[in-house]
N, C-alpha and C positions, 0 to 999 in steps of 0.2 A: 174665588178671587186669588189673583196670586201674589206670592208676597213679595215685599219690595223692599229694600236695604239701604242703609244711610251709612256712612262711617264720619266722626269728627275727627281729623287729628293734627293735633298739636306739634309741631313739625320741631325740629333744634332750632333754635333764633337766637344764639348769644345770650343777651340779658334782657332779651327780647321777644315779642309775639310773630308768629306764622302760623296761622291757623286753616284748614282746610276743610272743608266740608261738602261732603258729597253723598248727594241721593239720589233715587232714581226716581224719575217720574213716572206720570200712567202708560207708556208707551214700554218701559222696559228698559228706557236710554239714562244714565247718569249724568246728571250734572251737576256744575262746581261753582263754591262761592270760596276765594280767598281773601281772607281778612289779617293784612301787614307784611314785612318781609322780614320782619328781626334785624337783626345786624351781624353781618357774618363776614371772616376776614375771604379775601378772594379764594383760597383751596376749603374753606366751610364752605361758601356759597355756593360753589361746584357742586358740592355733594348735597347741599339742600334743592338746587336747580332738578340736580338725577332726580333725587328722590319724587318734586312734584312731578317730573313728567311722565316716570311710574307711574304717578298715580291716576295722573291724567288716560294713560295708556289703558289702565284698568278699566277706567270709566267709559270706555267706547267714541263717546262723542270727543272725549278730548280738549274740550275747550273750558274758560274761565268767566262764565257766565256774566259775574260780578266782581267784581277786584274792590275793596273798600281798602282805603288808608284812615285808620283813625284818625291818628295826629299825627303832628311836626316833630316828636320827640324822635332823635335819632335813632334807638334800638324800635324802633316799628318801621321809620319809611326809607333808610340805609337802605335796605334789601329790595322794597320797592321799585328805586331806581335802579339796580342793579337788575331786578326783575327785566322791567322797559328795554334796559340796552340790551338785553340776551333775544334774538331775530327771532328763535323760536318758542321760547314764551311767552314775547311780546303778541307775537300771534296770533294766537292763543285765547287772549284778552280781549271782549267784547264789549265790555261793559265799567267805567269806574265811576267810584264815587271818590270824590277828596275835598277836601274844605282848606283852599288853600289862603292864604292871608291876602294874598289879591282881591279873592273871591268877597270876603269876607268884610275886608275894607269895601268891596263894592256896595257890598249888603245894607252895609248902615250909612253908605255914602259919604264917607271921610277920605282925606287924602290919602294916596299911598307910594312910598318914596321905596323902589325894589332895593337901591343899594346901602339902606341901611340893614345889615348881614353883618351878623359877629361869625367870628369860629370857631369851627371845633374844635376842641381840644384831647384831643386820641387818647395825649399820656396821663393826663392830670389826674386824681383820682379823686370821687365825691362831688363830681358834676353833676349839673343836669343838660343833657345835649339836649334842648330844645334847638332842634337845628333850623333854625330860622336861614338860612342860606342853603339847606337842601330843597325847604319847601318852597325857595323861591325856583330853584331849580326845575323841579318837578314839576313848578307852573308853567314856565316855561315849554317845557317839554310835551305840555299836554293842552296847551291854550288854543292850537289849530288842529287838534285829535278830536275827531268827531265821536269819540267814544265817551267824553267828556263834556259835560256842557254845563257847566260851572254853578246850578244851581245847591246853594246851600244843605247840606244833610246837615236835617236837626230832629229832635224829639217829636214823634208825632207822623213823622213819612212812613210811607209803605211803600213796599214792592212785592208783584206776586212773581215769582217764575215757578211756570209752570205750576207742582202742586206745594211749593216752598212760598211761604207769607212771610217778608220779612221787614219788623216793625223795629223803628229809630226808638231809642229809649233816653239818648243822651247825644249831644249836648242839647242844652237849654238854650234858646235865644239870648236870656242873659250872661251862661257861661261863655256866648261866644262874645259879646258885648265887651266882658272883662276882659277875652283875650287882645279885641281887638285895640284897647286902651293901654295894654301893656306892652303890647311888641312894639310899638314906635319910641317908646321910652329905652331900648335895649340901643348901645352901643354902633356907634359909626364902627363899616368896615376897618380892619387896623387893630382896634381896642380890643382888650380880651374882659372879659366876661364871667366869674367862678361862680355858678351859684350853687349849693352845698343844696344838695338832692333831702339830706337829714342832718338830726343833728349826734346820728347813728356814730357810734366809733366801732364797731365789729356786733357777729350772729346773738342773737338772746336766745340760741339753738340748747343751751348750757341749765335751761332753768324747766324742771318737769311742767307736766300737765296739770299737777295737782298745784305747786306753785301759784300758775298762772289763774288755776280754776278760784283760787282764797285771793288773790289780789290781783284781778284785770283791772287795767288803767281806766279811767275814765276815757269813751272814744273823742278823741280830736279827727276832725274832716280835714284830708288833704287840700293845701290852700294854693297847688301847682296852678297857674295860670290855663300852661297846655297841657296837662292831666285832666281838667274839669272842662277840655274841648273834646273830648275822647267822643269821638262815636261808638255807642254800645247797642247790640244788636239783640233784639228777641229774635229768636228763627222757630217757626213752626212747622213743622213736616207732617204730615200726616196726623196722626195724637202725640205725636213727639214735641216737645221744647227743649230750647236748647238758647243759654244767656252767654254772650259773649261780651265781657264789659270789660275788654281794652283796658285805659287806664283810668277810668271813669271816677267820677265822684259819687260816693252812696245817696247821698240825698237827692239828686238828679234821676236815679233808677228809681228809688221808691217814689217819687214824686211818677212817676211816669208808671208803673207796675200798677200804682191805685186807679191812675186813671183809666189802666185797662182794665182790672180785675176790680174795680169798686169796693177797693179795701181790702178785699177775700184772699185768699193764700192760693198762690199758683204752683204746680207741680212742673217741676222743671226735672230732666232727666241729665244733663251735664250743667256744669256752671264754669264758663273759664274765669275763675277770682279775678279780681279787678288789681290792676299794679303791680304784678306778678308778687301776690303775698304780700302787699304792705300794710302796716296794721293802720295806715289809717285810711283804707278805700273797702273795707267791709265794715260794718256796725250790726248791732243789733236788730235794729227797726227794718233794716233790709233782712237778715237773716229769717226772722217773726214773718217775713212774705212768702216765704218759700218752703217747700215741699222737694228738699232735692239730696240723695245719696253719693252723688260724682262731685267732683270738684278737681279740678284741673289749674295746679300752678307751671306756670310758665316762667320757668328762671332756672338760673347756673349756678346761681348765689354766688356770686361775683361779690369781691371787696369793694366794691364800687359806690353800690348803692346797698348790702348786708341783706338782698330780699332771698326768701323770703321771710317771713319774720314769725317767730311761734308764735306770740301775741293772736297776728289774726287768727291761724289756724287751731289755735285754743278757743279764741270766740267762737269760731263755728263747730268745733267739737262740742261747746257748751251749750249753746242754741241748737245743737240737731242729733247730739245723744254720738256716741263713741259707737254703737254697734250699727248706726244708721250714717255713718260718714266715711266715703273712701277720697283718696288724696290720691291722685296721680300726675307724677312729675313727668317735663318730657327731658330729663337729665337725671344722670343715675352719677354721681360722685360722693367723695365723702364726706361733704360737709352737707351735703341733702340728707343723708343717713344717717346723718348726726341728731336730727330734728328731735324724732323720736326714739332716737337708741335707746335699748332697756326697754321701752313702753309698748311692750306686746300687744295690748290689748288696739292699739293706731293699725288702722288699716290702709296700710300705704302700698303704692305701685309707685314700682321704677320700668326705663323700657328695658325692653328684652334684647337689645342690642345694643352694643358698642356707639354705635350711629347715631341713638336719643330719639328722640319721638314718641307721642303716646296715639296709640288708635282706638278708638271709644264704638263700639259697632251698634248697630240699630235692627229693629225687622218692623215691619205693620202686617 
């Protein structure tokens, strides 16, 4: 039997997710699922653009099987649209998934008014872009595209391509419920909008492992509206898994993991952290599920939002033992470096190049 190759990787996104993942089927042909765009200013996006169609190019067939936008938060579906309007990797794109607030409001049969849209706000710092005006956008954009057919992604769907099983773990019909109750309360066009992402004032980068090991806070669950809409994805390839949980809520994934696994502990070979590093979208009770040495944060650690934060990645050193946990960032700076400076025994990667990115490789 001949062997066959997967690679995940975690692409630069800003403060954001791009995630990429490619494997070959029974035939010998590769194909590709992308899940978000990040958020890149137009000379980053150029280079993130090269990068997928490299990678596309690698992969023979070239194409993007499946396109998933988790959520409306700005640093995931920014690059999305930006994606859309580029001719050839719009192309490219056979297949999406997005839960758009249209859609959503369809779902549960309530009104829905497109021009209440607040803005962005680019400069401000300690927001949260729930871009409730991109995602009306992107409805737009995609509501006569036949690659789109507005059915609801929630906990529980499947898709096979090919020899890729890929199973919804998040959101919950309730988490979309909440969302759908709070984006009509958000501001008429016009009005501005701050909502404080934390109540963070800069990195807790500064406080050891052993610190955090004698005094971990009691977990608090992230209470983001559009966080807790996140689509998170199991992907099974062959004997491979692979958990991509967006900006998801913990309770939402273990609520979903038991009912796949009946309680029992699943082996997972990557894990992309949920919220790039926020200590409050990993817990315990999800950690105690899993069986996984990779872990993959997706952040710049931007003043923005302080991710990501030792907190969580001291929880999962705790729950999964320091010689059994590797960290790899797709951003190599020096406040990433900072995390575990002095702490030899963290096994951390940065990428290999100037450019950021991590690529996580596979065989069966």
């Amino acid at each position: 039997m001949n062997t066959k190759q997967a690679r995940l990787y975690a692409l630069p996104a800003g403060q954001g997710d791009c995630l990429l993942f490619q494997f070959e089927n029974n035939d010998g042909v590769f194909r590709h699922i992308l899940v978000d765009g990040g958020n890149r200013t137009k000379i980053e996006f150029n280079k993130l653009r090269k990068t997928i169609l490299e990678i596309l190019k690698e992969g023979d067939d070239g194409n993007i099987d499946l396109l998933v936008v988790t959520h409306s938060d700005d640093d995931h579906i920014s690059g999305v649209l930006k994606i859309l309007a580029d001719d050839e990797l719009n192309q490219k794109i056979k297949k999406i998934w997005f839960n758009s607030e249209k859609s959503i409001s369809d779902y549960f049969k309530t009104s829905f008014n497109g021009t209440q849209r607040y803005e962005i706000l680019e400069s401000v710092k300690g927001i949260s872009k729930s871009s409730r005006n991109q995602d009306y956008d992107l409805y737009k954009l995609l509501k006569n595209d036949q690659r789109w057919n507005e059915e609801i992604v929630v906990a529980g769907k499947e898709e096979i391509i090919e020899n890729l099983k890929i199973t919804v773990l998040s959101p919950s019909i309730e988490k979309l419920r909440i969302l759908n109750e709070y984006w009509p309360k958000m501001p008429l066009t016009g009005e501005r909008k701050i909502e404080k992402s934390s109540s963070k004032k800069g990195f807790d980068h500064d406080l050891s492992y052993e610190e955090f090991l004698n005094n971990l806070h009691k977990f608090e669950e992230d209470t983001a509206e559009v966080n807790g809409s996140s689509v998170a994805l199991l992907l099974e390839w062959e004997t491979k898994k692979f958990l991509l949980l967006s900006d998801a809520h913990p309770s939402v994934i273990v609520e979903s993991l038991n009912k796949i696994n009946e309680g029992k502990k699943i082996k997972i070979d990557a894990l992309k952290v949920s919220h790039h590093g926020s200590r409050k979208n990993t817990n315990d009770e999800l950690l105690n599920l899993l069986e996984c040495e990779n872990f993959i944060i997706s952040s710049n650690a931007n003043k923005s939002h302080y991710h990501p934060d030792k907190e969580a990645l001291c929880r999962i050193l705790k729950n999964n033992g320091l010689d059994k946990t590797k960290f790899y960032f797709n951003y190599d700076n020096q406040q990433l470096r900072s995390i575990f400076l002095n702490e030899e025994s963290m096994i951390v990667n940065f990428p290999s190049s100037i450019e950021g990115g991590v690529c996580l490789s596979y065989e069966s």
